[in-house]
PDB file of N, H, CA, C and O in Angstrom:
ATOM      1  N   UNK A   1      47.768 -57.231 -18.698  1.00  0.00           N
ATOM      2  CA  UNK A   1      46.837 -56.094 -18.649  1.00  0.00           C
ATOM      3  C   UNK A   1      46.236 -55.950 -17.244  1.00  0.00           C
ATOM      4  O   UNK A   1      46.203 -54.853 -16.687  1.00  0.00           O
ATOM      5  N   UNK A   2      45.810 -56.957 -16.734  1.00  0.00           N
ATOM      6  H   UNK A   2      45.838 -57.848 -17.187  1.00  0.00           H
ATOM      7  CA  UNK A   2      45.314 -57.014 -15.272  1.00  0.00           C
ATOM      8  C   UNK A   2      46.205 -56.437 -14.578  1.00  0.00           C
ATOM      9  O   UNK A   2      45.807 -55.385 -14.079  1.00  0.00           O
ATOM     10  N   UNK A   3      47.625 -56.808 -14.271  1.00  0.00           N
ATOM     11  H   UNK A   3      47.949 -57.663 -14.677  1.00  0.00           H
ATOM     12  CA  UNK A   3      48.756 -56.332 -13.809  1.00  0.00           C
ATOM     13  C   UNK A   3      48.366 -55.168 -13.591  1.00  0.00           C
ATOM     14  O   UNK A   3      47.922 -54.853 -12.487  1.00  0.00           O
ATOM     15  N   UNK A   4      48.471 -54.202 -14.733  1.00  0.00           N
ATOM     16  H   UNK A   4      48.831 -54.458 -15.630  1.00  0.00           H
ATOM     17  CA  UNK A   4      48.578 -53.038 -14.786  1.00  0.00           C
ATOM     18  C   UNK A   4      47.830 -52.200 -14.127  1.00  0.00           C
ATOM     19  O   UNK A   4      48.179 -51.197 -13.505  1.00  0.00           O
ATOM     20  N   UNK A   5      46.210 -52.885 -14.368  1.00  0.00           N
ATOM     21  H   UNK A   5      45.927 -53.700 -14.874  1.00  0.00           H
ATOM     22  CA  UNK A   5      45.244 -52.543 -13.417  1.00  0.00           C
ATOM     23  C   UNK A   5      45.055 -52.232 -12.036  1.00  0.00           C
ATOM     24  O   UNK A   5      44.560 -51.310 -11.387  1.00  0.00           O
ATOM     25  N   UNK A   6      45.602 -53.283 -11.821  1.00  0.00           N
ATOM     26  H   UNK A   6      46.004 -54.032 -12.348  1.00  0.00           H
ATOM     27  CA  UNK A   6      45.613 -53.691 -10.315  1.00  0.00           C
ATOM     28  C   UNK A   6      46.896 -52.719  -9.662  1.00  0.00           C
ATOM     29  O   UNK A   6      46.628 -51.983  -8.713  1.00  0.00           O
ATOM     30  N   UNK A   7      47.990 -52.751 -10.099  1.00  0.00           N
ATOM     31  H   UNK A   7      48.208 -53.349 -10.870  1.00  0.00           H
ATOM     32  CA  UNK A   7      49.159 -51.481  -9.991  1.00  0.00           C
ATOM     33  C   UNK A   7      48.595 -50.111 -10.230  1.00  0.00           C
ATOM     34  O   UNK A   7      48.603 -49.371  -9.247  1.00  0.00           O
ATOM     35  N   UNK A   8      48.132 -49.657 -11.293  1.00  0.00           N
ATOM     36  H   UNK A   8      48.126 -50.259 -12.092  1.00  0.00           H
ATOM     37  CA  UNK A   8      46.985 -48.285 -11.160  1.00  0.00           C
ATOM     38  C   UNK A   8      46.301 -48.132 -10.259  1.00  0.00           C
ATOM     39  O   UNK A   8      46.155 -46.928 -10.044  1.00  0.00           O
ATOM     40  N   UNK A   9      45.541 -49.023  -9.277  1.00  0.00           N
ATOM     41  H   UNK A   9      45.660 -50.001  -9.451  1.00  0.00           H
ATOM     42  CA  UNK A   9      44.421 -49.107  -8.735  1.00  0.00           C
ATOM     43  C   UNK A   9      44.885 -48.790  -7.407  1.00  0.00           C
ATOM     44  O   UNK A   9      44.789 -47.754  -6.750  1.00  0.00           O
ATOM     45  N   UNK A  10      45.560 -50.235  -7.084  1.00  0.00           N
ATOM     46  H   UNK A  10      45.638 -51.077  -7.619  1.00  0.00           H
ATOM     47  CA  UNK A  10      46.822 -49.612  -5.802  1.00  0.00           C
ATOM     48  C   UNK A  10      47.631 -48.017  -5.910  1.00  0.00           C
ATOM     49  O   UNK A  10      48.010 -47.388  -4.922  1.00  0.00           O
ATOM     50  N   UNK A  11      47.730 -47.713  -6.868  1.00  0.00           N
ATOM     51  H   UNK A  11      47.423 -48.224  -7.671  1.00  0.00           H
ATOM     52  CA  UNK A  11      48.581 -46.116  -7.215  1.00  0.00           C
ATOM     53  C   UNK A  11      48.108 -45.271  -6.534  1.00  0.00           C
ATOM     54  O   UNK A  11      48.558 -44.639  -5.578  1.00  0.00           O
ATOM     55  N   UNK A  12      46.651 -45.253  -7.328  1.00  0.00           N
ATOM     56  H   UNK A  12      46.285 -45.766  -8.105  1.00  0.00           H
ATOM     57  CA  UNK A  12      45.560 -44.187  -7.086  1.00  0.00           C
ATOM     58  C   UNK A  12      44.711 -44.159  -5.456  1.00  0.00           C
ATOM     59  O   UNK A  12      44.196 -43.258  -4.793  1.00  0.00           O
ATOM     60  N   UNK A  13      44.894 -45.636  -5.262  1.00  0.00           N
ATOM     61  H   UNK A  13      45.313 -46.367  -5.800  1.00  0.00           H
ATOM     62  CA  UNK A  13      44.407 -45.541  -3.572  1.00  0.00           C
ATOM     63  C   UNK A  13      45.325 -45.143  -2.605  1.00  0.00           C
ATOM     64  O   UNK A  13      45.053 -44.769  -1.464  1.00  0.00           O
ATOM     65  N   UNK A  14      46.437 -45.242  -3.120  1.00  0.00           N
ATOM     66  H   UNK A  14      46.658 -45.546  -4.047  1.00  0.00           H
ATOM     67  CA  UNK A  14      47.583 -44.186  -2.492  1.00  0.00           C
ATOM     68  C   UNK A  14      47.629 -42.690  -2.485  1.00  0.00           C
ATOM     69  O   UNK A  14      47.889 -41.962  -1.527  1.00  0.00           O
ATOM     70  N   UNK A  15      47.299 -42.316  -3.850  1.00  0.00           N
ATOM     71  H   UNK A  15      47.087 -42.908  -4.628  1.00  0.00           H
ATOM     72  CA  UNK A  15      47.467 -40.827  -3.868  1.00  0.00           C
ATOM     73  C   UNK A  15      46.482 -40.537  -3.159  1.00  0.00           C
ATOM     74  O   UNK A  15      46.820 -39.946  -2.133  1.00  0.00           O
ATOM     75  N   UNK A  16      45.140 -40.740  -3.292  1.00  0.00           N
ATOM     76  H   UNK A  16      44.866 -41.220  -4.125  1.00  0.00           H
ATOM     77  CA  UNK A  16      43.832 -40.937  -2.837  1.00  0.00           C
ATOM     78  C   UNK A  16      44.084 -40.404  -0.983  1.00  0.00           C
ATOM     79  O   UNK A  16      43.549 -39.407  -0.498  1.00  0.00           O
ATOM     80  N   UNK A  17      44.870 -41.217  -0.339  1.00  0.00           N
ATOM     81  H   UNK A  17      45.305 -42.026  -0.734  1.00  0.00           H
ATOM     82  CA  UNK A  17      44.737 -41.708   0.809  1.00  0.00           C
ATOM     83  C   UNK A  17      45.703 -40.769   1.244  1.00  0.00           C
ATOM     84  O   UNK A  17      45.526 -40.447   2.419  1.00  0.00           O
ATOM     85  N   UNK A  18      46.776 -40.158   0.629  1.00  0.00           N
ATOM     86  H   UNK A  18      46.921 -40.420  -0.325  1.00  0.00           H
ATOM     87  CA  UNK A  18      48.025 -39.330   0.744  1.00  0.00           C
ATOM     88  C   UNK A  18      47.017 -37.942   0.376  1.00  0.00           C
ATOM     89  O   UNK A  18      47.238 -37.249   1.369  1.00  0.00           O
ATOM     90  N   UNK A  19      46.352 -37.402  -0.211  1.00  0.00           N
ATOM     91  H   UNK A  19      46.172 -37.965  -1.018  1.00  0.00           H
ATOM     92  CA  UNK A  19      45.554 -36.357  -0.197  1.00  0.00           C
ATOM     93  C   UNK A  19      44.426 -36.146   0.962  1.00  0.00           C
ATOM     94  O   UNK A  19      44.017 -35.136   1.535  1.00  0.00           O
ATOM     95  N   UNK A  20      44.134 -37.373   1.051  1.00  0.00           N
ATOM     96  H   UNK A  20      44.466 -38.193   0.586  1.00  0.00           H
ATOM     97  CA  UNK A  20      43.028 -37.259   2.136  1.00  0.00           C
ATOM     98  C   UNK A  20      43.597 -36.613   3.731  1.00  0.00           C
ATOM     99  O   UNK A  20      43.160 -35.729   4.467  1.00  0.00           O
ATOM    100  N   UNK A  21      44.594 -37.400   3.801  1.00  0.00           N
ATOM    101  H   UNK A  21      44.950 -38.119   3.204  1.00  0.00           H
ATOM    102  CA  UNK A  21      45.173 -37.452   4.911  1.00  0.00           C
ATOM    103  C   UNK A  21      45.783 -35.791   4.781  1.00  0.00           C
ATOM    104  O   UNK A  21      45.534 -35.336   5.898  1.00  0.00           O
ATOM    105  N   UNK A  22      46.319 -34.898   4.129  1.00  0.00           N
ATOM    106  H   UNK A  22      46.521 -35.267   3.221  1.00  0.00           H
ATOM    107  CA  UNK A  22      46.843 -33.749   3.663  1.00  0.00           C
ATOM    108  C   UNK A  22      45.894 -32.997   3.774  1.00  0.00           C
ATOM    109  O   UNK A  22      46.239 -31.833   3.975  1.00  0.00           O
ATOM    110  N   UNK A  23      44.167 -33.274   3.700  1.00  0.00           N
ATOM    111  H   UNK A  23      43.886 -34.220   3.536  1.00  0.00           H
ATOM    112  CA  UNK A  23      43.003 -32.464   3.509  1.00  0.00           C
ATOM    113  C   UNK A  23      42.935 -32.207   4.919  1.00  0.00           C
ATOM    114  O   UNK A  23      42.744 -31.069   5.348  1.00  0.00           O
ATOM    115  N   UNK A  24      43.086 -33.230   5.678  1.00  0.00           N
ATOM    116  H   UNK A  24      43.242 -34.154   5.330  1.00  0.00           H
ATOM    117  CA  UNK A  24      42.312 -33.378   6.929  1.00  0.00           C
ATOM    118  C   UNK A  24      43.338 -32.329   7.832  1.00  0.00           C
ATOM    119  O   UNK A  24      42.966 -31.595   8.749  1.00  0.00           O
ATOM    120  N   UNK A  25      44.966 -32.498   7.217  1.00  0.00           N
ATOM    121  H   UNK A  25      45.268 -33.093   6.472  1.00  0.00           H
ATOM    122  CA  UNK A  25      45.594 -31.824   8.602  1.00  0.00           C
ATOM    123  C   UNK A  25      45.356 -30.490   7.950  1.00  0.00           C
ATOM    124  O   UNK A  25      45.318 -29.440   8.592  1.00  0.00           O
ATOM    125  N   UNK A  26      45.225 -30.560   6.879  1.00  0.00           N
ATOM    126  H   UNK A  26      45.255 -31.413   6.358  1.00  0.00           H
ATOM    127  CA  UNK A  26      45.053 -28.439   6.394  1.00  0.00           C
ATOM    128  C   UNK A  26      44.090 -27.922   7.417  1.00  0.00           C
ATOM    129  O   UNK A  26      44.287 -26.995   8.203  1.00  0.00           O
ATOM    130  N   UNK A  27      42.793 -28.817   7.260  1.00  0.00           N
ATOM    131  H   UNK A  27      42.632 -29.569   6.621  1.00  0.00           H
ATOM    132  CA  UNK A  27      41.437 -28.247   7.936  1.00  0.00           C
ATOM    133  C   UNK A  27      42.002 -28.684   9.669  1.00  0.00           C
ATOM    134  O   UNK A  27      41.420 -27.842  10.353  1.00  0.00           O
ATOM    135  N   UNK A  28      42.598 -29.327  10.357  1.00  0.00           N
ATOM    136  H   UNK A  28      43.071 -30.010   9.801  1.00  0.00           H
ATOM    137  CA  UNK A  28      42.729 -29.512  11.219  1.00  0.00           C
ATOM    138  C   UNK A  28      43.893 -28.368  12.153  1.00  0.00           C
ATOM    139  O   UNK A  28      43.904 -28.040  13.339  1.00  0.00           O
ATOM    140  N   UNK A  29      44.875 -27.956  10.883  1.00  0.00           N
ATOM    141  H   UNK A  29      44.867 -28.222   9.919  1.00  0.00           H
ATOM    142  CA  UNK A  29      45.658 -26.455  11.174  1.00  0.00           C
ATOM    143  C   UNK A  29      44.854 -25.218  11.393  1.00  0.00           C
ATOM    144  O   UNK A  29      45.033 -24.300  12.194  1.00  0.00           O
ATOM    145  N   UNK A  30      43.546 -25.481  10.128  1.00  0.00           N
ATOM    146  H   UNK A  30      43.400 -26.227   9.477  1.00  0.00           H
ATOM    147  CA  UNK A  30      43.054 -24.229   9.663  1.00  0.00           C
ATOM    148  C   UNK A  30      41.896 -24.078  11.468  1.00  0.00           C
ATOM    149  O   UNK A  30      41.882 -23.363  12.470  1.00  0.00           O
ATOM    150  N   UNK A  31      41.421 -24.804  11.125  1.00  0.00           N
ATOM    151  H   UNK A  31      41.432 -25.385  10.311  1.00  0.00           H
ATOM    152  CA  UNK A  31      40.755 -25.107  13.201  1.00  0.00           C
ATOM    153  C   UNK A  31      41.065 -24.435  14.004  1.00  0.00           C
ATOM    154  O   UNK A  31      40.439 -23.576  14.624  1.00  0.00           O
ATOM    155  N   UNK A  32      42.777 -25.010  14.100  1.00  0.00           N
ATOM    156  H   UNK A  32      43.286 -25.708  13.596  1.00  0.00           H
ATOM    157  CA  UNK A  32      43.522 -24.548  15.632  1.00  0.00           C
ATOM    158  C   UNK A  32      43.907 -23.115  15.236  1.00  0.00           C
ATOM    159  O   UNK A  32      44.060 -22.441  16.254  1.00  0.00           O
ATOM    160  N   UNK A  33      44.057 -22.617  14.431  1.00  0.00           N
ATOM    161  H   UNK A  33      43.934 -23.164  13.604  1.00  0.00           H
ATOM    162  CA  UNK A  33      44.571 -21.457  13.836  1.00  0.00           C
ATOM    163  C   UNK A  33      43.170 -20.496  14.258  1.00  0.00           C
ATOM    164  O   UNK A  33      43.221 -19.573  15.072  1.00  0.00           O
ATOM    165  N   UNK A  34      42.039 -20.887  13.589  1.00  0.00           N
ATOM    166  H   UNK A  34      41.998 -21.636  12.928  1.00  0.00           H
ATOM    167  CA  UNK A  34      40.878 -19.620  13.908  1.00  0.00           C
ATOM    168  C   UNK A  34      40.190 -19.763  15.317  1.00  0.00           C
ATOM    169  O   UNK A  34      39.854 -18.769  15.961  1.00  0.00           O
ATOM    170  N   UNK A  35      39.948 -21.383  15.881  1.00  0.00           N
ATOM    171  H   UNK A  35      40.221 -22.191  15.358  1.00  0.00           H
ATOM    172  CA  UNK A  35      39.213 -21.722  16.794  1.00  0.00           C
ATOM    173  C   UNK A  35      39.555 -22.172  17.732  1.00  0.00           C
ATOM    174  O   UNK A  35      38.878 -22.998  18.345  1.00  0.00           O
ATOM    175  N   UNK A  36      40.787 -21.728  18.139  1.00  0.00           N
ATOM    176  H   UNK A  36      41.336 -21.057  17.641  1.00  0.00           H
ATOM    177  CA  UNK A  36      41.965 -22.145  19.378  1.00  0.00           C
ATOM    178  C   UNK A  36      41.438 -20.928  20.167  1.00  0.00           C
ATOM    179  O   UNK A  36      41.351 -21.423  21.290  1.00  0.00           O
ATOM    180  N   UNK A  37      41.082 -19.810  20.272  1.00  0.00           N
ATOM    181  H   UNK A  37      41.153 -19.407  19.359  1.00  0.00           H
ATOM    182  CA  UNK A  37      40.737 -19.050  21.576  1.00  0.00           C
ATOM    183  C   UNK A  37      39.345 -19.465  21.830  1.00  0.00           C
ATOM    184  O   UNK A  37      38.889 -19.137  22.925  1.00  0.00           O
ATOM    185  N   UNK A  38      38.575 -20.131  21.019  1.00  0.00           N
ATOM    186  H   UNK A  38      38.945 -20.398  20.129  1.00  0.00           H
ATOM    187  CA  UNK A  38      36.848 -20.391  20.939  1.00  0.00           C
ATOM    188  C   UNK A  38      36.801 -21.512  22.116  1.00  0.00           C
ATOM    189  O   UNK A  38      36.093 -21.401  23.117  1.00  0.00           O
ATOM    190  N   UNK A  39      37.689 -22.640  21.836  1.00  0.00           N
ATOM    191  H   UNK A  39      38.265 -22.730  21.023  1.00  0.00           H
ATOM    192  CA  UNK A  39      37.788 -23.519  23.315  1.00  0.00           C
ATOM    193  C   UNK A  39      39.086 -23.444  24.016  1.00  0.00           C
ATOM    194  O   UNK A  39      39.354 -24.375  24.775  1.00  0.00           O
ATOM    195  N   UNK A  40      40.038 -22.359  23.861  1.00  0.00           N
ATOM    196  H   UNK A  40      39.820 -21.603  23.244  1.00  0.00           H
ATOM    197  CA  UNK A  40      40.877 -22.475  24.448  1.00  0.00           C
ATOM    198  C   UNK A  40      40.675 -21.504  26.485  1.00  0.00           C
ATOM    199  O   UNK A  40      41.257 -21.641  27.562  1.00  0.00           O
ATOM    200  N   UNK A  41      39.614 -20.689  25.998  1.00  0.00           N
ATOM    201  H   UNK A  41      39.142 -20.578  25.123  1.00  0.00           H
ATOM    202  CA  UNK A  41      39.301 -19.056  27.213  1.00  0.00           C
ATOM    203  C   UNK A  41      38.381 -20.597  27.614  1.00  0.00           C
ATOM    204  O   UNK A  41      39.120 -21.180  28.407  1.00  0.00           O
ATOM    205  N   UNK A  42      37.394 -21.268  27.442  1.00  0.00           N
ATOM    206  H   UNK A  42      36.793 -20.794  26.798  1.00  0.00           H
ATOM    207  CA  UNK A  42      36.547 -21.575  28.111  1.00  0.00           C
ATOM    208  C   UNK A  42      37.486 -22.823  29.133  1.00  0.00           C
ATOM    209  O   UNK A  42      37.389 -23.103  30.327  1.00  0.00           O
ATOM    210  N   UNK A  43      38.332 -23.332  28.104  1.00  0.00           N
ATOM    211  H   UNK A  43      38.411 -23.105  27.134  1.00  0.00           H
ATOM    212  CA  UNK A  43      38.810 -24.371  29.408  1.00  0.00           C
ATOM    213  C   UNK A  43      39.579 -23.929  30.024  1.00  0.00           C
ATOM    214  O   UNK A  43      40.187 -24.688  30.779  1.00  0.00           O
ATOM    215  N   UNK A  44      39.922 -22.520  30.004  1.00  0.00           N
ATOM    216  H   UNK A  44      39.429 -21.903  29.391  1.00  0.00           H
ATOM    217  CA  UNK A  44      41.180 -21.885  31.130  1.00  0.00           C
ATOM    218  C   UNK A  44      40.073 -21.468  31.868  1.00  0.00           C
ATOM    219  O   UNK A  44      40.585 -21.317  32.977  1.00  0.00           O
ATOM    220  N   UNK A  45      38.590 -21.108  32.016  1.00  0.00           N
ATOM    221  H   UNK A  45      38.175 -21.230  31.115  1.00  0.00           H
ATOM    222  CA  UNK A  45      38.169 -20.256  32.816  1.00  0.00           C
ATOM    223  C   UNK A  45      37.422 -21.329  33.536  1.00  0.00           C
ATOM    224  O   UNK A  45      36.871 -21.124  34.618  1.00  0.00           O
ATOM    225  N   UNK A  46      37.415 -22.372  32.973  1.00  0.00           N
ATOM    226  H   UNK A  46      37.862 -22.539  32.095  1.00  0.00           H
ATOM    227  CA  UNK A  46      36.751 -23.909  33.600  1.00  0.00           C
ATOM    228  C   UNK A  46      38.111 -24.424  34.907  1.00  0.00           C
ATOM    229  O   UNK A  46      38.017 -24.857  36.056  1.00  0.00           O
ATOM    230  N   UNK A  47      39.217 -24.125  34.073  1.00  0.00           N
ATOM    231  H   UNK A  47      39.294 -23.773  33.140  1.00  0.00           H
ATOM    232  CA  UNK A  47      40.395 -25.007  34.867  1.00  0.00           C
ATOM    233  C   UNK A  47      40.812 -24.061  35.829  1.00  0.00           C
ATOM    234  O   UNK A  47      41.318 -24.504  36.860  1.00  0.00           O
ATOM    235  N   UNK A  48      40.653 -22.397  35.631  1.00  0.00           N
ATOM    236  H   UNK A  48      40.242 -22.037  34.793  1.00  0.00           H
ATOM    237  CA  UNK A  48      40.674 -21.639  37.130  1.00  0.00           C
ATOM    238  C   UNK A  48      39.549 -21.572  38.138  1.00  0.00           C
ATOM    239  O   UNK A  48      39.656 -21.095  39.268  1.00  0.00           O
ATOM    240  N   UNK A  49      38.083 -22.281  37.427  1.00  0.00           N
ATOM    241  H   UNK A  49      37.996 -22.668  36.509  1.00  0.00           H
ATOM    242  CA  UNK A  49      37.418 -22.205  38.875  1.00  0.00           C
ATOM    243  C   UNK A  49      37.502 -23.447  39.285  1.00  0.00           C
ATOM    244  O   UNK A  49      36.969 -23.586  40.386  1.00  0.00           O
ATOM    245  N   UNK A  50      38.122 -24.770  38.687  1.00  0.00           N
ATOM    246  H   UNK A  50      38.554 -24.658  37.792  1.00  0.00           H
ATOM    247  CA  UNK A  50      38.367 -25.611  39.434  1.00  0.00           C
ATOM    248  C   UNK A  50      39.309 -25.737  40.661  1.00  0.00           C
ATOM    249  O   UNK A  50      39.237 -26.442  41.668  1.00  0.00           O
ATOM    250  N   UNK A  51      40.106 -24.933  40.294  1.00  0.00           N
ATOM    251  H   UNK A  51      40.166 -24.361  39.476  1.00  0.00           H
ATOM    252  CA  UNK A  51      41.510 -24.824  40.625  1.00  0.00           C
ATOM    253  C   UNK A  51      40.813 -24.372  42.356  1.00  0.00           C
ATOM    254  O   UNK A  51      41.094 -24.880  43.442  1.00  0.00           O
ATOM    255  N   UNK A  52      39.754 -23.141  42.001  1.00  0.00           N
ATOM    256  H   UNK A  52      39.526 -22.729  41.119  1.00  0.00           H
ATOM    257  CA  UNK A  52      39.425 -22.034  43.287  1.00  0.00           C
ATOM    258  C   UNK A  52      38.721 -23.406  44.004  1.00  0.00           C
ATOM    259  O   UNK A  52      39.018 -23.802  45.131  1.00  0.00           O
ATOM    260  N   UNK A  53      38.027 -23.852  43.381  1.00  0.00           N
ATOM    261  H   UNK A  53      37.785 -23.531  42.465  1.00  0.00           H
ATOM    262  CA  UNK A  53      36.598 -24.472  44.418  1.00  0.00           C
ATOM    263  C   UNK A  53      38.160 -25.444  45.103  1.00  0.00           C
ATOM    264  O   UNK A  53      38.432 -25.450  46.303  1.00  0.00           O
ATOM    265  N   UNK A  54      38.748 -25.961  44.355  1.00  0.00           N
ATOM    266  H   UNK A  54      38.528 -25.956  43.379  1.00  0.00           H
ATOM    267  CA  UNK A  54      39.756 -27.311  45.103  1.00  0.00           C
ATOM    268  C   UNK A  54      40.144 -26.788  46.435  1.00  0.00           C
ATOM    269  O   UNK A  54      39.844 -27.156  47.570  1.00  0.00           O
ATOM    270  N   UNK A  55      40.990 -25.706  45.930  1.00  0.00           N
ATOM    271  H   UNK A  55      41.234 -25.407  45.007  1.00  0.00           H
ATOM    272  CA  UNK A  55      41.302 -24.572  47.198  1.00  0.00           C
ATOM    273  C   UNK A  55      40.645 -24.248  48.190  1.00  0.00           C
ATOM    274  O   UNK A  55      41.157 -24.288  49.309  1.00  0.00           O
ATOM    275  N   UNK A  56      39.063 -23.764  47.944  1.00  0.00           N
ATOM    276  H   UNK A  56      38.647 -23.732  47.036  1.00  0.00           H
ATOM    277  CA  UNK A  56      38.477 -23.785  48.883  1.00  0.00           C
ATOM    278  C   UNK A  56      37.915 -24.716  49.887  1.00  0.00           C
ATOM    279  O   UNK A  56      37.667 -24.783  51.091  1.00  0.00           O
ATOM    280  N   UNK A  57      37.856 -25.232  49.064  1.00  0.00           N
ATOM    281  H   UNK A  57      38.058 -25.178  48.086  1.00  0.00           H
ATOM    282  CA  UNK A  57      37.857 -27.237  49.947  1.00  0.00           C
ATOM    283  C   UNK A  57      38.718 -27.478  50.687  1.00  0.00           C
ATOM    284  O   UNK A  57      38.448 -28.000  51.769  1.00  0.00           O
ATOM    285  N   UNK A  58      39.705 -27.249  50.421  1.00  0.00           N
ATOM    286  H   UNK A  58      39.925 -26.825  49.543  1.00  0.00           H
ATOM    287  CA  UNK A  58      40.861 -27.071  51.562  1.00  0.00           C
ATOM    288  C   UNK A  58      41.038 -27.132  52.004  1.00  0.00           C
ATOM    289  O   UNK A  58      41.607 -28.048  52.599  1.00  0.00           O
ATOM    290  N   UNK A  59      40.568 -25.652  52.339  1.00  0.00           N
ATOM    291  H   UNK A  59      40.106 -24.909  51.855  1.00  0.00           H
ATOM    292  CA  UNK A  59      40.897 -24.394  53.526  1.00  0.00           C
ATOM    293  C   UNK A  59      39.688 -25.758  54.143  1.00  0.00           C
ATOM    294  O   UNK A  59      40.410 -26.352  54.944  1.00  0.00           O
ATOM    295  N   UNK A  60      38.862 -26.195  54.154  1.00  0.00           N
ATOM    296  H   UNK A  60      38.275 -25.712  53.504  1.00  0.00           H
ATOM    297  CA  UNK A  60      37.479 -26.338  55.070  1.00  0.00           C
ATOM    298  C   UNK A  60      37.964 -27.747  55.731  1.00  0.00           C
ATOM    299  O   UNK A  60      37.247 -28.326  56.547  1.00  0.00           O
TER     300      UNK A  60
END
């Protein structure tokens, strides 16, 4: 009977852990899907004035 237990128990911390992990990449798709231009414009407009100031350093 213990057996069985202990095999259920292990089962269920599997499915458990196999859903969790399935929750996380849905919400982690669902993210990049709505909130990929939300930080995507700010680090392009971060990584072109880096780009300028480097440049201008440069030139000096």
């Amino acid at each position: 009977m213990d057996d069985i237990v202990v095999a259920f128990a292990n089962l269920f911390g599997w499915v458990m852990m196999i859903i969790f992990i399935i929750l996380v990449y849905i919400a982690a798709e669902w993210m990049v899907a709505t909130y990929a231009w939300v930080w995507i414009i700010p680090l392009a407009i971060l990584y072109f004035i880096f780009k300028k100031r480097k440049a201008n350093s440069n030139l000096d």
